[in-house]
MIRO-129948 format. One record per atom (N, C-alpha, C, O, CB): x, y, z. Coordinates in steps of 0.1 Angstrom, whole numbers, plus 5000, padded with zeros to 4 digits. Each point is the difference from the previous one (the first is absolute). Glycine has a CB too. Example, Ala and Ser with C-alpha at 12.3 -4.5 7.8 and 13.67 -1.06 7.14 Angstrom:
BEGIN
513249435078/499150125000/500950125000/501050005007/497149885005/501550234981/500950115000/499250115008/500550115001/500749834977/
//
This chain:
BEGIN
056672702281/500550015014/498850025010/500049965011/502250134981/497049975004/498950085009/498749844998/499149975008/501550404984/499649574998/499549855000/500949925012/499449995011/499950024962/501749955026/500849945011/499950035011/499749915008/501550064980/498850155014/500050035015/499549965009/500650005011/499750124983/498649845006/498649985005/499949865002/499449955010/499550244979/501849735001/500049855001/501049975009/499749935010/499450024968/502350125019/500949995014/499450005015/500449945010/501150194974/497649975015/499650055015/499049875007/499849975012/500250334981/499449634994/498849945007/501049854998/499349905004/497750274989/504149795003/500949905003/500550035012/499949915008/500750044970/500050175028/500749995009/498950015016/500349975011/501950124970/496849955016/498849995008/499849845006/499649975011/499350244975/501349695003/499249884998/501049945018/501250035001/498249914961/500150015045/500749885009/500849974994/500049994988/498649935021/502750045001/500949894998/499849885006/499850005013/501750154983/498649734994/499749905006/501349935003/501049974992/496750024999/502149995025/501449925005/500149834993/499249934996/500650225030/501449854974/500049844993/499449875005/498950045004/502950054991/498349845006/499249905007/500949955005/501050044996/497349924993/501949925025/501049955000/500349874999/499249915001/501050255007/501049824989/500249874993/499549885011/500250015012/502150094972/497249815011/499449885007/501449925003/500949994992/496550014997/502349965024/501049955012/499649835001/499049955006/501050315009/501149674980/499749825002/500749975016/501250004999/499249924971/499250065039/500349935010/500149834995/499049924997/499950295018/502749774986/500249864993/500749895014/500650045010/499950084960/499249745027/500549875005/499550055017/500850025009/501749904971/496050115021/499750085010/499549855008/499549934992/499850374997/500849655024/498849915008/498850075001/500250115005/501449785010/497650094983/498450085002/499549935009/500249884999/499250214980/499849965031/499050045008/499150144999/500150125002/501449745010/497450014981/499050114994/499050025010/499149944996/501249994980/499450135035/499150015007/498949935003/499050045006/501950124989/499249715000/498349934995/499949905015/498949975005/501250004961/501649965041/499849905006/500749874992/500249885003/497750235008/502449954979/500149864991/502150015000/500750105002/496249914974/503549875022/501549985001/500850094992/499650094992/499949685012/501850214999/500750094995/500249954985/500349894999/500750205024/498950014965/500449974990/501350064994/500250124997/497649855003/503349944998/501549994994/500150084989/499050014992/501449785015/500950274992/499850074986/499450024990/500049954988/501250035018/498050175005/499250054987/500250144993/501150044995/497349825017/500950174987/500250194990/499050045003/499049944999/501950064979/499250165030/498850105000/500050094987/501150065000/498849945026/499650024968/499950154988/499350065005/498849965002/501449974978/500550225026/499050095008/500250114986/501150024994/499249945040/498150114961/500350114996/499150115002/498850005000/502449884987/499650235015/499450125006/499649925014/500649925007/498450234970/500449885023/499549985021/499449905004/499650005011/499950194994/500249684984/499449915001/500749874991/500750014989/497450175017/501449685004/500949864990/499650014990/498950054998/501549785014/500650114979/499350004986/499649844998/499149954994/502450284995/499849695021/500049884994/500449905011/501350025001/499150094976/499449815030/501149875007/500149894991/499049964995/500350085029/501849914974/500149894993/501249925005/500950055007/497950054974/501249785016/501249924999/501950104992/499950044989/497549725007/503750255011/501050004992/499849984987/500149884997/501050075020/498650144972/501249984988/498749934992/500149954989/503150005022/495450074997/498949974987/499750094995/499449974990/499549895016/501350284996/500050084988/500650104997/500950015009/497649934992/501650154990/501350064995/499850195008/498950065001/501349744967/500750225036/500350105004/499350154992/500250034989/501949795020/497250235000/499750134991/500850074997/500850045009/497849974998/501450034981/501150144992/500250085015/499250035009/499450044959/502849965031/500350135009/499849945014/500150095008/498950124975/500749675025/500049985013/500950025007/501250004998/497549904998/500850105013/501450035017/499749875002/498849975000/501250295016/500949664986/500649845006/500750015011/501150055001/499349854978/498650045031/501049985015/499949855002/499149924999/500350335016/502049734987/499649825001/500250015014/500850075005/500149784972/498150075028/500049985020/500249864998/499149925004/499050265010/502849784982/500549835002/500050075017/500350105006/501749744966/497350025033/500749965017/498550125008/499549975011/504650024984/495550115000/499350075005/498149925003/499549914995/502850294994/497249875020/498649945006/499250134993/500550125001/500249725027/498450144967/498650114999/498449955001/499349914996/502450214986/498450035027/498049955006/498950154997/500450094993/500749735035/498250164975/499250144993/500450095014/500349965011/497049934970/502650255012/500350105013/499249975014/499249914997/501050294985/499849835028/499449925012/498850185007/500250125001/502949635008/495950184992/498950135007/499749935015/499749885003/498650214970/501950025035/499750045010/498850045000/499750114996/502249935008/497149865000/498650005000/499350095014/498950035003/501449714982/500750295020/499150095014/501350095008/500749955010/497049824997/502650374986/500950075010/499050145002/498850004999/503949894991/498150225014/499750115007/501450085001/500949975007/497149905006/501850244977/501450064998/499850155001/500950094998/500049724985/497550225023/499950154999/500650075011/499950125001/498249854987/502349975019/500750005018/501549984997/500950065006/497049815011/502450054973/500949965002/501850084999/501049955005/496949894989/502050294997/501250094999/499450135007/498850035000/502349874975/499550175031/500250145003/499250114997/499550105006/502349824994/498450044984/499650124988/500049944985/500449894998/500850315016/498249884978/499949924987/501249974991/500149924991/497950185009/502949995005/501149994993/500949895005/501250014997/498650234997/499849655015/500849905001/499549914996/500849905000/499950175015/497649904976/499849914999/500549964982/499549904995/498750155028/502450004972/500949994987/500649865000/500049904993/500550355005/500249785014/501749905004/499249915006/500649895000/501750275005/496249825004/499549905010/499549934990/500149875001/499350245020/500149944966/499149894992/501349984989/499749934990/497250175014/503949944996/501249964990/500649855004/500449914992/500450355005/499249765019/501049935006/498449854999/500249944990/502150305030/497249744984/499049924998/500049914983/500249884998/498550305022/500949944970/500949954990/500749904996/499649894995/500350265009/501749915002/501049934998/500049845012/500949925000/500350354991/497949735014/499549895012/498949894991/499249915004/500850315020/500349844963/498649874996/498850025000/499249914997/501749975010/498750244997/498150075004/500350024986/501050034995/498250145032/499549784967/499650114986/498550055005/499550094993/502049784983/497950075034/498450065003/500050005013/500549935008/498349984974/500350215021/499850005015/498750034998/499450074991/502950005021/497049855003/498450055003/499650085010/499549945010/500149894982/500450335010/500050075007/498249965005/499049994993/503350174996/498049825029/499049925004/499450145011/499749955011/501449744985/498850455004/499550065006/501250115004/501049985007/497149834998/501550304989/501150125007/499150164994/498850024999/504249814998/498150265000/499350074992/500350044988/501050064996/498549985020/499249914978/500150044982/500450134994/500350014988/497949845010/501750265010/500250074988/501650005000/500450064990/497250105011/503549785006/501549974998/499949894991/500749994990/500250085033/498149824981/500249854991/499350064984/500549964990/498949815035/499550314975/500449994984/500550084994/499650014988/499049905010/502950195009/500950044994/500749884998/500049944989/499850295019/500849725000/501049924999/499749924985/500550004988/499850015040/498749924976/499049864990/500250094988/499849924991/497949955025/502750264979/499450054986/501450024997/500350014988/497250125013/503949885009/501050024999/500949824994/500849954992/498650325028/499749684991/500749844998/499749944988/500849974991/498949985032/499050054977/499149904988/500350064985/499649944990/498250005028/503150234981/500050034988/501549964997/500450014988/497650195013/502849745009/501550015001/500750144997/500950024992/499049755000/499550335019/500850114993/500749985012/501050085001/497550094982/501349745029/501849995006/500149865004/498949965003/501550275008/500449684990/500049915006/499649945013/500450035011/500850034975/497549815011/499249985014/499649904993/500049974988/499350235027/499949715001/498849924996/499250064993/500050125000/500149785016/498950034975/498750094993/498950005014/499949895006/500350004962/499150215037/499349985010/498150014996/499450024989/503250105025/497049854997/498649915005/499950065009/501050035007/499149744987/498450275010/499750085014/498749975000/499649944990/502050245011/497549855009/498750015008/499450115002/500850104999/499849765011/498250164993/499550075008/499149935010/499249924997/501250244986/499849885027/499949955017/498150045000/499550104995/503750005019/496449814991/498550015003/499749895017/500249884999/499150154968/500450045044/499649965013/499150055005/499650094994/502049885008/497749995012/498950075005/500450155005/501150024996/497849765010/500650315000/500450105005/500649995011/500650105004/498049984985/501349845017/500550025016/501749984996/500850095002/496749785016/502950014976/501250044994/500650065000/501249995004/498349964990/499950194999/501050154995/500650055013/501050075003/497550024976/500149855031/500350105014/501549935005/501050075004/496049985006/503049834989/500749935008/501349954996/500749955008/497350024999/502250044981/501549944993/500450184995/499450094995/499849594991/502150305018/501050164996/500449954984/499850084990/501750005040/498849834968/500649974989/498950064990/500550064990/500949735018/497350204991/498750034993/500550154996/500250044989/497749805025/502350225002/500350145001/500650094990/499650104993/500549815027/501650014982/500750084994/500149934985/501250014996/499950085027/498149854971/500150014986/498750014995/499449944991/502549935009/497650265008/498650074993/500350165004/499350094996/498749685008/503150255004/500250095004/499350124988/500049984988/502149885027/497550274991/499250104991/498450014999/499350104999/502849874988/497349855014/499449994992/499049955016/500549945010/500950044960/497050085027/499449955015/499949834999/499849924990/498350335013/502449715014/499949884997/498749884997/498949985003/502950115008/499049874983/498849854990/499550054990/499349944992/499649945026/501350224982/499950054985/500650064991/499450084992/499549915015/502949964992/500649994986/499349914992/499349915005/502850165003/498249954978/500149864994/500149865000/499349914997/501150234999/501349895010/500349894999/500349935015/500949925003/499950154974/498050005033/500149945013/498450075006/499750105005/503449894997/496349924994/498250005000/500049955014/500849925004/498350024969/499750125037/499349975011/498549944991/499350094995/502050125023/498349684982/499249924995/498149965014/499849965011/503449934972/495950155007/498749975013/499049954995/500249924990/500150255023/498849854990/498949914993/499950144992/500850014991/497849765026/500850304983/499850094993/500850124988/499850114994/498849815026/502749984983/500950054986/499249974988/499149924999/503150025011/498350134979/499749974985/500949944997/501050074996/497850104998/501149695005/501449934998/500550024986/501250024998/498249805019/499550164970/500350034987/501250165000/501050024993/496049854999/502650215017/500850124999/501350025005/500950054994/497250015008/501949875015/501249945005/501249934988/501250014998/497049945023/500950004975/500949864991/500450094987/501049984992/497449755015/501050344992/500650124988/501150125003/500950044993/496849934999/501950065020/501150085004/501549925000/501050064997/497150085019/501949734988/500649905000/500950004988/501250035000/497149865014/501250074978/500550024984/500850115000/501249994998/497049934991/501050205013/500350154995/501650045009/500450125000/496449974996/504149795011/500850025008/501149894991/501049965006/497450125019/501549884961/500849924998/500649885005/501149944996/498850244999/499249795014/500349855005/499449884993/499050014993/500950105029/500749754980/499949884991/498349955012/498949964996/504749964993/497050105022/498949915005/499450045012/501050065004/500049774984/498250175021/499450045011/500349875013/499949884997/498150274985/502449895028/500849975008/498450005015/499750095008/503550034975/496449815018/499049985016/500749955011/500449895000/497450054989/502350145021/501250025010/499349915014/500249905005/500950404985/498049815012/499749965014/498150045003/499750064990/503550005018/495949935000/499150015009/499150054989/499550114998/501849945024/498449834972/498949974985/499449855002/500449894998/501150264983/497249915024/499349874998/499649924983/500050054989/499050075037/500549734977/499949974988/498950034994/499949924991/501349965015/497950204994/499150064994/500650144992/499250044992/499349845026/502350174983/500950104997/501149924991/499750004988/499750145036/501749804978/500749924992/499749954988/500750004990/499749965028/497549984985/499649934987/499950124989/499949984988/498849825024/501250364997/499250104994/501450024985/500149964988/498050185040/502749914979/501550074998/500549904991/500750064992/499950065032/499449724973/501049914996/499550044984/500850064993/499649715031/498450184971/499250004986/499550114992/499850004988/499549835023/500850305002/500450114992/501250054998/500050114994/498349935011/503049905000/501050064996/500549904988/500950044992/499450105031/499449744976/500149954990/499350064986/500549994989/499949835028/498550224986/498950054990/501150134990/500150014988/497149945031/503450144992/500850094997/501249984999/500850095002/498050015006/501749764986/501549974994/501049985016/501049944998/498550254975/500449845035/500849985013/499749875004/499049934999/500950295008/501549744999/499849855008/500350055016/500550105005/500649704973/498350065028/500050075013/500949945007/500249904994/497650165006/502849945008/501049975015/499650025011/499250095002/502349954988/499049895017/499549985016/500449945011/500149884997/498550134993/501750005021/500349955008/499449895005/498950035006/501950144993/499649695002/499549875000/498850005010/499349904998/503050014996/497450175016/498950075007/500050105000/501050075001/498849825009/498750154986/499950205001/499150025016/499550115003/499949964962/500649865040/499950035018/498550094999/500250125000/502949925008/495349924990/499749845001/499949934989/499649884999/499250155018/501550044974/499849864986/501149935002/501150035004/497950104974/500449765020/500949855000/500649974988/499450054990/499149845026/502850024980/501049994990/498749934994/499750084991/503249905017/495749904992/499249964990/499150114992/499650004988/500649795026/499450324995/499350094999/500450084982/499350044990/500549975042/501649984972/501250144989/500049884989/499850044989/502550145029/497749674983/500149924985/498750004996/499750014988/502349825017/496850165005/499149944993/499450204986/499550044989/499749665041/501350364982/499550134991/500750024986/499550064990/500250075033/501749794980/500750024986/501450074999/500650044990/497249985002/502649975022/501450095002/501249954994/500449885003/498850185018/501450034972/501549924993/501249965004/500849954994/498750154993/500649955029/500849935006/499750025013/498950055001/502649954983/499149985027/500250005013/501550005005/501049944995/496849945004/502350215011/501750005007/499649955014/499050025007/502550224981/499649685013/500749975015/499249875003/498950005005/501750255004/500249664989/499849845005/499250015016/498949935003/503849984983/497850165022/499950005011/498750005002/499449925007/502650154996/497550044990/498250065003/499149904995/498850005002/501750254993/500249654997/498649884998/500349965017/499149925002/500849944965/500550155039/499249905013/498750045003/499249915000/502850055012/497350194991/498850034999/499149944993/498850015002/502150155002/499849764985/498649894992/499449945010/498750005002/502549914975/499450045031/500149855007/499950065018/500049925009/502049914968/498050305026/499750065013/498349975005/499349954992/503050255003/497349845014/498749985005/499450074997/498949974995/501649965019/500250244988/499650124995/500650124991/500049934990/499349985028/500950164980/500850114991/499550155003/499150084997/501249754983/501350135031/499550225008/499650064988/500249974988/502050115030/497050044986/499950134994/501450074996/500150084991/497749945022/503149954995/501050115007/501249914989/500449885001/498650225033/501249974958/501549984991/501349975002/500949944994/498250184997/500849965022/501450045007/500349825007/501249974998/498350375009/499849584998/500349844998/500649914989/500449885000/497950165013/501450084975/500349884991/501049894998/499849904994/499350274997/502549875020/500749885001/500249975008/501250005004/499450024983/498049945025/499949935013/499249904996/499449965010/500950225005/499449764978/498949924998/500949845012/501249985005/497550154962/500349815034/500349865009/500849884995/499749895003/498250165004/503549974984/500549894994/500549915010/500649924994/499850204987/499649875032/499949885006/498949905000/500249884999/501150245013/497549934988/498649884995/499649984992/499349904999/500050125012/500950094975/499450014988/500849904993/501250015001/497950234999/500549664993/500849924994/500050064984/499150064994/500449745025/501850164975/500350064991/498849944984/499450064991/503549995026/497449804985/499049954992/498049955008/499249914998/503850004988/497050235025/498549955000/499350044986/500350074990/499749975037/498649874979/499250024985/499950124994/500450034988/498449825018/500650235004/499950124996/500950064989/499550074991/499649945030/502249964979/501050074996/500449954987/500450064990/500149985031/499549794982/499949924984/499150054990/500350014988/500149785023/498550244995/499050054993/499950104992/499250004990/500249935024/501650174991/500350144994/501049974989/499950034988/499850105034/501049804984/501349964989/499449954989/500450064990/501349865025/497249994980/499349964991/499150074991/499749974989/500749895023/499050274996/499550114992/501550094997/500350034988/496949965025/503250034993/501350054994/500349984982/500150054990/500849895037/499249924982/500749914989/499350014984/500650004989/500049825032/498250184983/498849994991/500350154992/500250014988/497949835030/501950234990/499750204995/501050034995/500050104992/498750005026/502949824984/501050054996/500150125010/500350114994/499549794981/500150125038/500450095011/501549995001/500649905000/497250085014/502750134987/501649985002/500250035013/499450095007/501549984970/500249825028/500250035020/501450094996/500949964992/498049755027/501150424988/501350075003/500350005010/499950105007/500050004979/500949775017/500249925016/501050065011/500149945011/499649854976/501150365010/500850075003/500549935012/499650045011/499450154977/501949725013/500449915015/501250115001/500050025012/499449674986/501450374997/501550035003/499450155010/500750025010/501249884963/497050185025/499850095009/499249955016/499850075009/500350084968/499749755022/499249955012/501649885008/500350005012/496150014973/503949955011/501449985000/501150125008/500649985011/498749894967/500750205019/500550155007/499650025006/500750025010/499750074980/497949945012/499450045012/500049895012/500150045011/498550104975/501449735010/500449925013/501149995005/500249935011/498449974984/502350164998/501449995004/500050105007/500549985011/500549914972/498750215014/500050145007/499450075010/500550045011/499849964971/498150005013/499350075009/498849875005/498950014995/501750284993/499749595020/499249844994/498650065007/498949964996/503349795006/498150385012/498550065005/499550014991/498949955004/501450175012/499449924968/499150054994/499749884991/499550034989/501250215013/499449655001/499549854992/499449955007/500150045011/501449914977/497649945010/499849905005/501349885008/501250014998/496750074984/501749855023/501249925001/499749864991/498949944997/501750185029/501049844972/499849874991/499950084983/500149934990/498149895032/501550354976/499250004984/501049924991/499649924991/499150345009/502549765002/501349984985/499549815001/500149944990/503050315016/496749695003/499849824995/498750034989/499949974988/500749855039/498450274985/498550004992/500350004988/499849894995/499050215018/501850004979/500350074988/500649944992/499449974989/500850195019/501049804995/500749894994/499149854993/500249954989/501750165031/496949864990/499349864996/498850024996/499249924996/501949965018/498650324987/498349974992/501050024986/499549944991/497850195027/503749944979/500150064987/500449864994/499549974989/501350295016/499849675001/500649834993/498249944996/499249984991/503849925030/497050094986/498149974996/499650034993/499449924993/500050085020/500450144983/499550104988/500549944985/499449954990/500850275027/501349794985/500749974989/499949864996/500049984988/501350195018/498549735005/499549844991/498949984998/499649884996/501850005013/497650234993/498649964997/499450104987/498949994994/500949935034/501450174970/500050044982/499650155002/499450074991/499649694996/501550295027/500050134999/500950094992/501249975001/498049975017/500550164975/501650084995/500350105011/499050055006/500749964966/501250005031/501050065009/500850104993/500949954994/499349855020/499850324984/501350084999/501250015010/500049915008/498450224981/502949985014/500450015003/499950185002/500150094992/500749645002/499050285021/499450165005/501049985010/500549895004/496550164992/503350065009/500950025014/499350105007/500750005010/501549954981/497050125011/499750095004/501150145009/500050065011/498149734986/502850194991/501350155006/500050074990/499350014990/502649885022/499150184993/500350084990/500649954986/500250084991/500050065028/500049734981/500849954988/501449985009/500549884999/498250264978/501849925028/501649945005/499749975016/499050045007/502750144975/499149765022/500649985013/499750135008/499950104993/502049734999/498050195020/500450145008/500850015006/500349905008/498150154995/502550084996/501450015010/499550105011/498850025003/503449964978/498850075024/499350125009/499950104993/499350075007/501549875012/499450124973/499550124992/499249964986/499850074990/502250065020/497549764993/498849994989/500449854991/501049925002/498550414994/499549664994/500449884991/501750024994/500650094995/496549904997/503449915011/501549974999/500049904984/499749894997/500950105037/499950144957/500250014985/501449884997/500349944989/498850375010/501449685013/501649914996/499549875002/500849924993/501250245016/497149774997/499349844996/499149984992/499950104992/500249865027/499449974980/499449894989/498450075004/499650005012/502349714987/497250374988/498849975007/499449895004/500449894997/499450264993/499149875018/499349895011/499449874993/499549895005/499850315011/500849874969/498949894993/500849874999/499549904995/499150284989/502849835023/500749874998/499749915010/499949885000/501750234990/498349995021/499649925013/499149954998/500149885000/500750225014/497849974982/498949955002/499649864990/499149925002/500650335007/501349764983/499949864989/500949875010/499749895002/500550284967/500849895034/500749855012/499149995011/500649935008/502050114989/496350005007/499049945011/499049954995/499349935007/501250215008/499149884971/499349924993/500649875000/499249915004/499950264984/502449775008/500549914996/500349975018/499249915003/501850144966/499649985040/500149935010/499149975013/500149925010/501750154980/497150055007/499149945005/498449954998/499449945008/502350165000/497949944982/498749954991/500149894989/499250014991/500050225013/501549704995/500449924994/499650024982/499349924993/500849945032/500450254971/500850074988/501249874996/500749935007/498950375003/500249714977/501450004992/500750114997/499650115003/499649724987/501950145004/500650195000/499250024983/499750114994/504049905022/496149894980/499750034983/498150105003/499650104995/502049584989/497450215031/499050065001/500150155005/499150084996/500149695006/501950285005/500450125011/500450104990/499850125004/501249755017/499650104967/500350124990/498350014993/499350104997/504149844996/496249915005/498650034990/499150135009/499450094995/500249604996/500750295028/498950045003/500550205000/499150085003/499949635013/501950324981/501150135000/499850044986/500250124997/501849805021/497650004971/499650044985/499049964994/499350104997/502549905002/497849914998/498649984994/499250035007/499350104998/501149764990/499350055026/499049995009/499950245004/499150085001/501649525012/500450414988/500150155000/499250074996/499150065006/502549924994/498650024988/499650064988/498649974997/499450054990/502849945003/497349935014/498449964999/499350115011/499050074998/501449644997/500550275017/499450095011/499750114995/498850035001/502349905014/499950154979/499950134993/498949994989/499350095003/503149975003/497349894986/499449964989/500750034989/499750064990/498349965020/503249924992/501150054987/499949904994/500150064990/501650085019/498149724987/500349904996/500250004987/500849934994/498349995022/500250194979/500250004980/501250074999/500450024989/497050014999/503550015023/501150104994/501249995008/500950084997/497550084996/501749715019/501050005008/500049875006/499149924996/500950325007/501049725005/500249875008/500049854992/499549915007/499450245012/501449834973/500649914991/501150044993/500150124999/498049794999/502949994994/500750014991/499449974989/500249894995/501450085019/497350134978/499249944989/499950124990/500050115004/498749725011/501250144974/500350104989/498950084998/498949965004/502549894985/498850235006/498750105004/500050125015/499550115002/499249654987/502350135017/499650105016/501650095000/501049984994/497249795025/501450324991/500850105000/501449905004/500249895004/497950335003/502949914987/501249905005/500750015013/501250054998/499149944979/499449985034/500250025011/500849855007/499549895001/498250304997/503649845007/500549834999/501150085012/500250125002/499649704967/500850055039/501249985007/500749964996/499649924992/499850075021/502050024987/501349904995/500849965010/500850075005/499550044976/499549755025/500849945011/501049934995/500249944990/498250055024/502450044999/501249914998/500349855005/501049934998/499750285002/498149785009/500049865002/498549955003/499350095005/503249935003/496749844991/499249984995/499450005014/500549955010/500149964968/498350175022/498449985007/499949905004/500249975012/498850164978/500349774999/499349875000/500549895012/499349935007/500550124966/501849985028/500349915012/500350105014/500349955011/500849854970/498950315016/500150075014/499350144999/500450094992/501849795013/497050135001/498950164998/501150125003/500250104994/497149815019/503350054996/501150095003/501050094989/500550115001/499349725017/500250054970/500550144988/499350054993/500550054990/500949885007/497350085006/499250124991/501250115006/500350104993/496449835007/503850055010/500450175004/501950004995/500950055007/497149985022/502249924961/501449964993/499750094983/500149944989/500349755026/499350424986/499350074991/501550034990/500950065006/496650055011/502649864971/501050054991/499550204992/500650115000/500049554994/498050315002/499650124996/498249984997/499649894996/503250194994/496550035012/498749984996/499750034986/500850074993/498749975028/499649944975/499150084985/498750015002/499149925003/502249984981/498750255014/498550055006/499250114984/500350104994/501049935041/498049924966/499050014985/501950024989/500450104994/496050095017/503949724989/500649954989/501850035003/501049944997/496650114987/502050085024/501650095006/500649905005/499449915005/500050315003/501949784991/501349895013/500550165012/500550115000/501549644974/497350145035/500750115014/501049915007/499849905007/497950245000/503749924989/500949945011/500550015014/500150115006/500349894977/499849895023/500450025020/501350074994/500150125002/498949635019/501950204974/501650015001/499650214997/500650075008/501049594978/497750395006/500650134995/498150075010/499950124997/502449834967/497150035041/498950085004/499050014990/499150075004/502350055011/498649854975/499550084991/499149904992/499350044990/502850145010/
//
């Protein structure tokens, strides 16, 4: 007995290992695999554990011991959809609302969001809460913010998501000069849990070239606003930048000059600047070349001319509309970014009972940049997932990649409009249903 005992204790010490769970056939499914390519007729996903195991044709191969079988005769499936450019650190009251804000997104078809500037030390709670699934959300993506100094003085938003910390010098909201130690900058950068470094505003291109090659050197990709006010949209490709936001701000390619002053950034001259001057073709082709991703965000500049049109240029929504169609036939990749919070706004904040924005922003691809709805989901999933640098682990329907999918009830391909006809999601492998919340 005095032998046993001891072995009892260091058995009941040992871990319990939870079971695994049974692998899930999504059958007689239409696929839309994120690539652009047509829809394929009954097929089979084998998801197991949190990732496909398998797409194939109906009934080519034999069912794994113990699977869960859902047949979606009649049903549409596309890879989960990312929101390539929101801002959610403003967006609830308090933390304890953002559970149900990023649930509700969720159940909306988000499986990724790219947090494009707020404050990190909330985003990489959240990001460690999302990305581990210990509650239901998009998996999240964030920045850290790098601009000149005059900036900090001048934007409140800088303000209150550095709050504590002297300004331009949090982490993850750098005042940038010639005489930064950028290698150090760009480390502090890291040391904030962010995917990628974000160049805002009032950075010349001598600075740009500095910041782009060392943050690549340090595993970060960079982001930027399609002008950093005076660096010019050629300045940010030729240095090596992985993407650019806001269609609008390439007109500065093709302007005479490029204020100092940021706060212009969506006055530029789209009554003379033509959308295909050279200048601009030009960019598109190094683009094209570098693999630069445009995050053409039309649905928030859209709003603002609807709304407040004093703070645009006049004419921008045609501009926008025909540089981004341009971009896209001349072999730009395009995501799909909204620049919101992810939902619609009511009067007391993002309005949880509509469709997030990322739906909208895929039907202005298709009705006004001359998108297909098959290119408009590619540019919401694959092209996404590039932005982010997710490509080995998201935005296809491909085996290997996480299992992250939509289940519609009626087909995309001929109307963009039912991406938002959602039956239920699957997010790293889970089924989240509309009908039960959960």
């Amino acid at each position: 007995m005095k032998r046993i005992l001891p072995l009892l204790l260091c058995l009941f010490a040992l871990p319990v290992l939870a079971a695994a769970p049974k692998p899930l056939l999504l059958t007689h499914v239409e696929l839309i695999d994120g690539t652009g390519s047509p829809v394929r007729r009954d097929m089979t996903i084998e998801i197991e554990g949190k990732r496909i195991a398998a797409v194939y044709p109906d009934g080519r191969q034999a069912a794994p011991k113990g699977a869960e079988v859902r047949d979606l005769g009649g049903k549409y499936v596309i890879p989960g959809l990312i929101d390539a450019h929101v801002h959610i650190t403003d967006a609830e009251p308090d933390i304890a609302h953002y559970q149900t804000f990023l649930h509700a997104l969720l159940l909306g078809g988000v499986t990724g969001i790219r947090d494009m500037a707020g404050d990190d030390r909330l985003l990489q709670f959240l990001a460690e809460q999302a990305n581990s699934d210990a509650f239901a959300s998009p998996d999240i993506f964030y920045v850290a913010l790098m601009a000149g100094p005059s900036f900090f003085k001048e934007d409140l938003r800088a303000q209150d998501a550095s709050k504590g910390e002297p300004l331009g010098f949090a982490p993850w909201m750098q005042a940038i000069t010639a005489k930064t130690d950028i290698a150090l900058a760009v480390a502090e950068a890291v040391g904030t849990g962010a995917t990628g470094i974000k160049l805002y505003a009032n950075l010349p291109a001598a600075l740009v070239k500095a910041i782009i090659p060392e943050a690549h050197r340090q595993d970060l990709r960079v982001w930027a606003h399609a002008t950093v006010f005076p660096a010019n949209p050629s300045d940010l490709v030729a240095a090596g930048v992985d993407s650019v936001s806001h269609s609008s701000y390439l007109v500065w390619e093709a302007a005479p000059n490029v204020p100092d002053d940021y706060k212009m950034r969506a006055m530029g001259d789209f009554e003379h600047v033509k959308p295909d001057a050279p200048q601009i073709l030009a960019l598109f082709d190094a683009m094209e070349k570098h693999g630069t991703v445009l995050d053409a965000t039309l649905l928030v500049f859209k709003n603002e001319a609807a709304h407040h049109p004093q703070s645009v240029g006049a004419g921008i929504m045609p501009w926008s509309y025909a540089v981004t169609k341009l971009a896209h036939e001349r072999g730009v990749l395009i995501d799909a970014g909204t620049d919101d919070a992810g939902f619609p706004y009511g009067k007391d904040g993002p309005d949880l009972d509509q469709m997030p924005s990322v739906h909208q922003e895929m039907a202005l691809l298709v009705e006004h940049a001359g998108f297909t709805p098959l290119q408009a989901i590619q540019a919401a999933t694959q092209v996404g997932a590039a932005a982010l640098g997710q490509s080995a682990n998201r935005g296809t329907v491909t085996p290997g990649k996480l299992a992250d999918l939509g289940v519609l009830d009626a087909d995309p391909s001929r109307d963009i409009h039912n991406t938002t006809r959602i039956d239920f999601v699957v997010k790293n492998g889970r089924v989240y249903s509309r009908d039960t919340k959960q």
